[in-house]
Each structure stands twice: as C-alpha cells, then as structure tokens.
C-alpha positions as CSV (number, residue, x, y, z in Angstrom):
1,X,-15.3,-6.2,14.9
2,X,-13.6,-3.5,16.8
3,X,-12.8,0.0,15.1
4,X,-9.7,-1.1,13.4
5,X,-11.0,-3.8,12.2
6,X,-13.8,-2.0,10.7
7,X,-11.3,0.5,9.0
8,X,-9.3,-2.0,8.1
9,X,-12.6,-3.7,6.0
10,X,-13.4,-0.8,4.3
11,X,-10.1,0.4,3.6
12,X,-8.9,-2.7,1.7
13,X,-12.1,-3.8,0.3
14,X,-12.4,-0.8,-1.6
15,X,-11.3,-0.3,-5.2
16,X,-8.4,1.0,-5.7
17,X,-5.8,0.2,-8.4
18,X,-3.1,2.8,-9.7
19,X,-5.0,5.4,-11.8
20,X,-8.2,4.7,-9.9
21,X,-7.7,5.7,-5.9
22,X,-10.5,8.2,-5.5
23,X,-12.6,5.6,-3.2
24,X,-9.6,5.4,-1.2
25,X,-9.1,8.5,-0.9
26,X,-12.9,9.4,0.3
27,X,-12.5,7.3,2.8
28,X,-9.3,8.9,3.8
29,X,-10.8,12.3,4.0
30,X,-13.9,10.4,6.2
31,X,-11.8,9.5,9.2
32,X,-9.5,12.9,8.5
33,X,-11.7,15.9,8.1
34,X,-12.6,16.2,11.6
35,X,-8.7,16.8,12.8
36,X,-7.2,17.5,9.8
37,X,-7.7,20.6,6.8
38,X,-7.6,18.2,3.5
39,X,-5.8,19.2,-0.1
40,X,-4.9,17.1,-3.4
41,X,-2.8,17.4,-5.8
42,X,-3.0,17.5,-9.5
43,X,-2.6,13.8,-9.4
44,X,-5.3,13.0,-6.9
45,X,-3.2,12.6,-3.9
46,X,-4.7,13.4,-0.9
47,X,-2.7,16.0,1.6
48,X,-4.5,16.4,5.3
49,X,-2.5,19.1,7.5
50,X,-3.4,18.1,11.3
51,X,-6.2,21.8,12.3
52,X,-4.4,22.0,16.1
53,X,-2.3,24.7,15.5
54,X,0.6,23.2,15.7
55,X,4.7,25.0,15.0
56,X,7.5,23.4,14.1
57,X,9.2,21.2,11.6
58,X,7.1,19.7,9.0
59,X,6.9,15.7,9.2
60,X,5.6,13.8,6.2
61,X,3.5,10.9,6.9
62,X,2.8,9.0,3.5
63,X,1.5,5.8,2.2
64,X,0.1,5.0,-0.8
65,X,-3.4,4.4,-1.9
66,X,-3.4,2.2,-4.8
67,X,-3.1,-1.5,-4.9
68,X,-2.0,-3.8,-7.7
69,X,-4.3,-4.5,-9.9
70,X,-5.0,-4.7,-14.1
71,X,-6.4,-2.5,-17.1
72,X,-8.3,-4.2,-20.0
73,X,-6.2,-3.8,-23.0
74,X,-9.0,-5.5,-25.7
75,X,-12.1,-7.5,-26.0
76,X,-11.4,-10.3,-28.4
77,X,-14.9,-11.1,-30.6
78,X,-15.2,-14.2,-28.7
79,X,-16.0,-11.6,-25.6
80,X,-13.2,-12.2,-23.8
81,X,-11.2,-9.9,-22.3
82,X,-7.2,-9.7,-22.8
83,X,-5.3,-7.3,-19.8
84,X,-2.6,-5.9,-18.6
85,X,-0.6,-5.5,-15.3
86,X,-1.0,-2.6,-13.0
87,X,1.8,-3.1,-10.8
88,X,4.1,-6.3,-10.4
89,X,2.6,-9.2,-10.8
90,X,3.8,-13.0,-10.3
91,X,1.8,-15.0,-13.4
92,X,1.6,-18.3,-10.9
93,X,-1.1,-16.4,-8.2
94,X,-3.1,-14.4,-11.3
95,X,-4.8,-17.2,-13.0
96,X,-8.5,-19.1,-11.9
97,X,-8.9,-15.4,-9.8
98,X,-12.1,-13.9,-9.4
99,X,-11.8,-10.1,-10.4
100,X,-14.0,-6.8,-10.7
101,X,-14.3,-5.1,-13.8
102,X,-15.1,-1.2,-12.9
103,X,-16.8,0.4,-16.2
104,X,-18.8,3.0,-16.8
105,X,-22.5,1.4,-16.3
106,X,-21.3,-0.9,-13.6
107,X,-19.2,-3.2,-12.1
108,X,-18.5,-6.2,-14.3
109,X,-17.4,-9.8,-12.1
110,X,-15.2,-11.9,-13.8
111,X,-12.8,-15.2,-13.2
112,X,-9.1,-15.0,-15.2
113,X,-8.9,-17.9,-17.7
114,X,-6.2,-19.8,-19.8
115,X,-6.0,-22.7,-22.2
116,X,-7.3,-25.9,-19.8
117,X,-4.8,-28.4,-18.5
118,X,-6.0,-31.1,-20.2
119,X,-5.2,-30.1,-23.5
120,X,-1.7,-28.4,-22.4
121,X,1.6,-30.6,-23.7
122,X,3.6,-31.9,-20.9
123,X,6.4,-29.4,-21.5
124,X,3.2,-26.4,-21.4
125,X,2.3,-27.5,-18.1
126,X,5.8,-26.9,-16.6
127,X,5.7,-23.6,-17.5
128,X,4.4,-20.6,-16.0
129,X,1.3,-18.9,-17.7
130,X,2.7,-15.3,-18.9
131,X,-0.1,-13.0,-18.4
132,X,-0.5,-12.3,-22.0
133,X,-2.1,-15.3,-22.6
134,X,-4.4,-15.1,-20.2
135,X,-8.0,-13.1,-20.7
136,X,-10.7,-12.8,-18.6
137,X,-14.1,-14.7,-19.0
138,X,-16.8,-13.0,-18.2
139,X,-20.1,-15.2,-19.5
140,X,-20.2,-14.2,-22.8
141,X,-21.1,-16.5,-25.8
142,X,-20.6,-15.9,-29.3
143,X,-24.2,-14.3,-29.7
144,X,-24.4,-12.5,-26.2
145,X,-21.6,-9.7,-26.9
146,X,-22.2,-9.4,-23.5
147,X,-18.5,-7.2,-23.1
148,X,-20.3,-4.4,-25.1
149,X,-23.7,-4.5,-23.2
150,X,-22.2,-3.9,-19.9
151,X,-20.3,-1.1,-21.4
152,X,-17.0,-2.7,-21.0
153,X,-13.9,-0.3,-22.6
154,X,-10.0,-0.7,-22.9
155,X,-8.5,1.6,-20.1
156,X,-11.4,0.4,-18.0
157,X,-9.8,-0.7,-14.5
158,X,-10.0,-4.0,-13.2
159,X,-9.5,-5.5,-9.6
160,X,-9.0,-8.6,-7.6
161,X,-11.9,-9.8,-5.4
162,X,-10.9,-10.6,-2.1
163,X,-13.2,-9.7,1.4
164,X,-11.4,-9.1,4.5
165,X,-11.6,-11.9,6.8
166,X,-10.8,-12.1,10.4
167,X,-8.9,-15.4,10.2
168,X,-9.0,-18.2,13.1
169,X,-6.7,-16.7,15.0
170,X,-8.0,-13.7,15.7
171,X,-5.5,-11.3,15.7
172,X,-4.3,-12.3,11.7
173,X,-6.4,-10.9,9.2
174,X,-6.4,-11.7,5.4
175,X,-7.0,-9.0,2.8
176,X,-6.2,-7.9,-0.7
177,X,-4.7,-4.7,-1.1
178,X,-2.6,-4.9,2.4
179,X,0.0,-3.2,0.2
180,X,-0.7,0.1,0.9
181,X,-4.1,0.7,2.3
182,X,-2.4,-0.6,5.8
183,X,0.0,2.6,5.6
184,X,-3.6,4.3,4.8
185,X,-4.5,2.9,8.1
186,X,-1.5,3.7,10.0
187,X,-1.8,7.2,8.4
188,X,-5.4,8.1,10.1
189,X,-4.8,6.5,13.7
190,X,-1.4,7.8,14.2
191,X,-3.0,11.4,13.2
192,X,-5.7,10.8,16.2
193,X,-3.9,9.8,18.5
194,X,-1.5,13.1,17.6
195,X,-4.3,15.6,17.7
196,X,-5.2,14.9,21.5
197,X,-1.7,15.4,22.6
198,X,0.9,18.2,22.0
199,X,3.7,17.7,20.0
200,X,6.3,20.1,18.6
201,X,6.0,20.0,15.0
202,X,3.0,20.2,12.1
203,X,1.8,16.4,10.8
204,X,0.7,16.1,7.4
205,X,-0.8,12.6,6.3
206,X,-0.5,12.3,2.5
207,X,-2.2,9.4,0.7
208,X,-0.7,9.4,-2.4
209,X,-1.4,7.6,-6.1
210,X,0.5,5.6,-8.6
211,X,3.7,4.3,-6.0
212,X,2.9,0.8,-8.3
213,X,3.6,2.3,-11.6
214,X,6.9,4.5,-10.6
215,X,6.4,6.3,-7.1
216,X,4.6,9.6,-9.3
217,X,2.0,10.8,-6.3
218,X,4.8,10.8,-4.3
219,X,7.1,12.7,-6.6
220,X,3.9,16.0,-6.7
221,X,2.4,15.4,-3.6
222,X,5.8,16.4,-1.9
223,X,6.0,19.3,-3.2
224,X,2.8,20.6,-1.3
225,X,4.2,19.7,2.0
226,X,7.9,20.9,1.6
227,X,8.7,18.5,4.8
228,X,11.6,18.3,6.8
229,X,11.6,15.0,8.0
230,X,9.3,12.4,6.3
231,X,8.0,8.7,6.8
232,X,6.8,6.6,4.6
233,X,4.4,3.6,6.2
234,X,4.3,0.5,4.0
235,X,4.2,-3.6,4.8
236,X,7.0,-5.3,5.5
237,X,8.0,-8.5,3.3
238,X,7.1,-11.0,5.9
239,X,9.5,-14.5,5.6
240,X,8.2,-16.9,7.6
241,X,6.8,-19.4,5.6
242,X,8.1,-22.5,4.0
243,X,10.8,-23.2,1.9
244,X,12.6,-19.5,2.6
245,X,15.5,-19.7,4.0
246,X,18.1,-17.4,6.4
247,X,18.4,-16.1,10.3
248,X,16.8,-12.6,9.9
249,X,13.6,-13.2,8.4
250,X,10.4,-10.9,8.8
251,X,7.9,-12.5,11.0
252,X,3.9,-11.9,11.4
253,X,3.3,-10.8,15.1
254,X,7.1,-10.0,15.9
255,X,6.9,-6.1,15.2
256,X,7.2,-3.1,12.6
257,X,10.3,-3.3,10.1
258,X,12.0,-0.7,9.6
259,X,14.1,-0.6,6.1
260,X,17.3,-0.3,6.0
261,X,17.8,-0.6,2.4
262,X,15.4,-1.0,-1.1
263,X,16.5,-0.1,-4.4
264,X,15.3,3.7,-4.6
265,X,16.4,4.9,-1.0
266,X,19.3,4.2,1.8
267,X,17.0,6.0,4.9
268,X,18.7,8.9,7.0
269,X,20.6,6.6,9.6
270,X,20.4,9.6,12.6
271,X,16.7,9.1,11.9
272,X,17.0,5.3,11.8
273,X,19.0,5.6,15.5
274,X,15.9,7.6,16.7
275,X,13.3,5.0,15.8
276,X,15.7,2.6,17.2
277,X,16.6,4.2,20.3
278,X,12.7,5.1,20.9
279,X,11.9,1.7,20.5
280,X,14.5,-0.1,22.7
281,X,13.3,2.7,25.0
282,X,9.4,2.0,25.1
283,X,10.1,-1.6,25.2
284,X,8.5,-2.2,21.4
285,X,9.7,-5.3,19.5
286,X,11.0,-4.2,15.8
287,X,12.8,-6.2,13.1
288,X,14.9,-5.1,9.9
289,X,13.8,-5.2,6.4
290,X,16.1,-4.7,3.0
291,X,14.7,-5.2,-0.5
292,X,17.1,-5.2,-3.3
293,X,14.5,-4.8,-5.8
294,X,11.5,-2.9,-5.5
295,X,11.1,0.8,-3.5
296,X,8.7,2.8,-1.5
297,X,7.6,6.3,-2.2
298,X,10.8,7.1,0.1
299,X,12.8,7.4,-3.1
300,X,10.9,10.5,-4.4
301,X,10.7,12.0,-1.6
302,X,14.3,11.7,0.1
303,X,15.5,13.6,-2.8
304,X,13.3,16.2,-3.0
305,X,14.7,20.0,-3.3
306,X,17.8,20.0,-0.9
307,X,16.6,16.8,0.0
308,X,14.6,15.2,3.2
309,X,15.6,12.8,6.0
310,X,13.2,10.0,5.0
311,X,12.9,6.4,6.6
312,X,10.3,3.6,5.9
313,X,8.5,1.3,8.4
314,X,6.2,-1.5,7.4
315,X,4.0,-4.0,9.0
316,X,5.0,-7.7,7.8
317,X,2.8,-9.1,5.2
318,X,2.6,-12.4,3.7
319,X,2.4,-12.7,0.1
320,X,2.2,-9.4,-0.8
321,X,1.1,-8.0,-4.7
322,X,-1.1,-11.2,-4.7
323,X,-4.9,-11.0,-4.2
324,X,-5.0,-11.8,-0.6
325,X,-2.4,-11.3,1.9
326,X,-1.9,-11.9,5.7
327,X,-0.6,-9.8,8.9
328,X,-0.9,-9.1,12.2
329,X,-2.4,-6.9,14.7
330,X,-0.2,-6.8,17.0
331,X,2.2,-5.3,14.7
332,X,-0.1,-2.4,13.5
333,X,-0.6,-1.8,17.2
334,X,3.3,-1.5,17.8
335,X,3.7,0.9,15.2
336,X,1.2,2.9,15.9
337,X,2.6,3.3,19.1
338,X,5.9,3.8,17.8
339,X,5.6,6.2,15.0
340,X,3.6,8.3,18.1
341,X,6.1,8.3,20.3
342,X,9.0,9.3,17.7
343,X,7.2,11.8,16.1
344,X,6.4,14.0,19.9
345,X,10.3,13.5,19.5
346,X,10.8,15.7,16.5
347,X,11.4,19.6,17.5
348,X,13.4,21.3,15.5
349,X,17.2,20.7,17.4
350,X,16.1,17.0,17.0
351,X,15.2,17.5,13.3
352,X,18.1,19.9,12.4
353,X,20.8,17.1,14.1
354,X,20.0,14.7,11.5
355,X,21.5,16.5,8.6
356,X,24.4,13.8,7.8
357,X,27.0,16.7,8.6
C-alpha cells in the first residue's frame, strides 16, 4: 500500500457513525497538526486553520466525518437487539450484515437477522424487510443474557463491518464509509500539498459531525470560520452499473463531479465557471452531478450570515449509504489536483467577483 492507501484504511475502517465521530476526528488532527493549528466546536467538529501565515479570503474546505450507521433502540428478553437507522438506509442491503456494537466495556460483533425464508408466505417474500423488523443476533440464548454481560445499552452506537480492500484492479478500492471519510481524505492532502506552496488566502479544513441526521456540524462549525468562499468535498453518485439508465451518468475512473444541483443548495455558478474553466485549463477530466433528493453540508453553509459562495465536488462512488462501496483513484487524484489549483486561484478580486451582482 502506498500512503493514500494507507490513509484511506484507516480513515474508513474506523468507527464513525453520526453522534460518534471522535475516532475520526483523531485521526484528522494526526495527519493535520503538523500544518495546521486545530479547534472544535461544541458539537465535536473538528476546525484546522493551515499555521503558514497566510492573508486573504477565508476558503472553507469541509467534509463530513460520520458514516451511516444504527443506534440500539431495545434488547428484547430473548437477547436480541431491535435498532434504528442513523442515516438513510435501503432495508434490501441491511439484512444478513455483519455489524459492530460499540458499548461501554467493548465492542460487541453482531450479524442483522429477520424471520427465515423458509417459513415467509409467498406474498412475505416479495416484500422488502422494513428495518423494524429486523434485530440483531448477537449469540445469546435464553439463559446467557449475554446483551447485559457485555454491557450492551439503548443509545449505544452500532456500525457496519466492512475492511478496506484493494480490489483486482488496483486502482478501485472497496470500503464502508466512502461517504464522507473520502472528503476527510481530500481534506488532509489538499491541505499538504497547500502548505508547501503560496497561495493568497487562509485554508481551513473542517471535519464536521451529524451531515447524516440534518447537516448540524455544518450549521456550528461555520460559524468559527466566517468563510468567504467554501467547498464542500463529498462522493459523487456514481451510475455506471446495470439496469440505470440515461447519457450523463457518473462513472468510476472518469473524474470529480461537481454538483450542480441537490435539494438543500444551487452552488454559486461564477464559482462553478472557475472550477470549470481551471479544469478545461489543466487538462482534468470532470463530470456533472444533480440529486433531487438528498444534500451536502453546502446547504448550511451557503446560507450562512450574508451568505457564502459554496459549491460541492465529489468523487464517484458506487453504492453509497450501504456497507461497502466502490471508487477510484484516479478520481481522488484528479481532484486533489483540482481543488489545488482553484484554490491558488482565490485572492480577494477573484473571490469578491463572485458575488451574483
């Protein structure tokens, strides 16, 4: 494994659901305290101001830290364990899952259960298992109580296994948590390769909590940057698989996306041209993304005091807010690159042209 690919690893096999980021955000301040001073919020976001000195407009890097995921809700006296969703979930890709239950004396490893096929009805097994009728089994018998002797609690978090592996061809990698500790990523290398270079405004890297439940670490952690121009680094919604149809679908391997659209946030379009314009102009591939439903921290922070030129740019993922999901290198590499070279773009007559009037 290279570096990345060693950051990648420990980035999205750590533990992270909404609520529960502070692994995530150690490992943020790992790779940033060296090049960056580091803050947090109330919340637990994680705030690193690049140490070079730097003047100038202040641009918002953010991504979010915590991964989709579930809480346990009760412990039936059978020992099993009923849960709910942290984040959107898709019933089909949650059941027969191996998953991690974090508690207070341990962690706690678990598979997600339902009522076996064989004694379903014919109509039962047309249907898709809601997750309230799911629980997780964790061993226990009637006489082992074993839920109580690992020190199992409702509230207690509880997260998909799923070990990153370097796939066959080497440059795809599959992962849980894609969605957002690859922003994490993005977040730290675009910050290093920024502090050896001069650029004319001040970078903050913000790693922020709770996008899955409503976008909330975004909505305090802005307010202890006050930026001027912000991006928010996220996957894309890759498309390239079968059965979906249409011309202008995300691919693996073909670039970043950069949203034009999702349902919290239409993105400054002067800052859109920029990316675009830097892009064409450094020769990097890029592709389009819209979601109609679903957002990105972008909507809190777009609309923050007087408000904040904001645009998003993802890497494609496949099958995102599932527990594993696959992307590319090549497109982390290209945005890398390109968030780089925008950003050494942003002085302040670049920044103040891309107030809409």
């Amino acid at each position: 494994m290279d570096q990345t690919e060693k950051m990648f690893q420990e980035l999205t096999d750590a533990y992270g659901v909404t609520g529960h980021e502070e692994d995530v955000a150690g490992i943020m301040a790992r790779h940033l305290s060296p090049i960056a001073e580091l803050s947090y919020d109330k919340l637990g976001s994680i705030i690193a101001k690049e140490k070079a000195g730097q003047k100038g407009p202040r641009v918002m890097l953010a991504a979010h830290m915590d991964e989709v995921g579930f809480m346990v809700k009760e412990i039936t006296k059978q020992g099993f364990i009923r849960f709910l969703p942290l984040g959107g979930w898709w019933p089909h890709v949650v059941l027969s899952q191996r998953v991690c239950i974090r508690t207070r004396k341990g962690d706690v490893v678990g598979v997600v259960g339902s009522k076996a096929p064989h004694i379903l009805e014919a109509e039962e097994r047309k249907k898709v298992q809601e997750i309230k009728n799911l629980y997780i089994d964790v061993g226990s018998t009637e006489k082992s109580n074993v839920p109580k002797k690992m020190g199992i609690r409702p509230g207690d978090p509880i997260i998909p296994i799923s070990p990153f592996t370097v796939l066959s061809n080497k440059k795809a990698y599959l992962a849980k948590a894609w969605d957002d500790r690859i922003g994490c990523a993005l977040i730290i290398d675009v910050m290093k390769k920024l502090s050896r270079m001069k650029h004319p405004n001040v970078v903050y890297g913000v790693g922020t909590v709770q996008e899955e439940v409503g976008l909330r670490g975004a909505t305090t952690s802005v307010r202890g940057v006050e930026p001027d121009v912000a991006f928010v680094l996220e996957v894309g919604l890759a498309m390239d698989t079968p059965g979906i149809n249409g011309d202008q679908k995300q691919k693996i391997g073909a670039g970043p996306a950069l949203y034009i659209y999702d349902a919290t946030m239409i993105p400054n379009t002067k800052l859109r041209d920029l990316v675009i314009d830097v892009a064409e102009k450094k020769k990097i591939p890029y592709q389009f993304s819209s979601i109609t439903r679903g957002g990105t921290d972008g909507g809190r922070i777009h609309i923050h005091g007087i408000g904040v030129p904001t645009q998003t740019i993802g890497v494609p993922t496949r099958y995102i807010h599932g527990h594993t999901g696959i992307l590319h290198r090549d497109d982390y590499d290209r945005t890398v690159n390109l968030l780089v070279e925008v950003i050494r773009r942003l002085d302040e007559k670049t920044v103040g042209k891309l107030t809409p009037h």
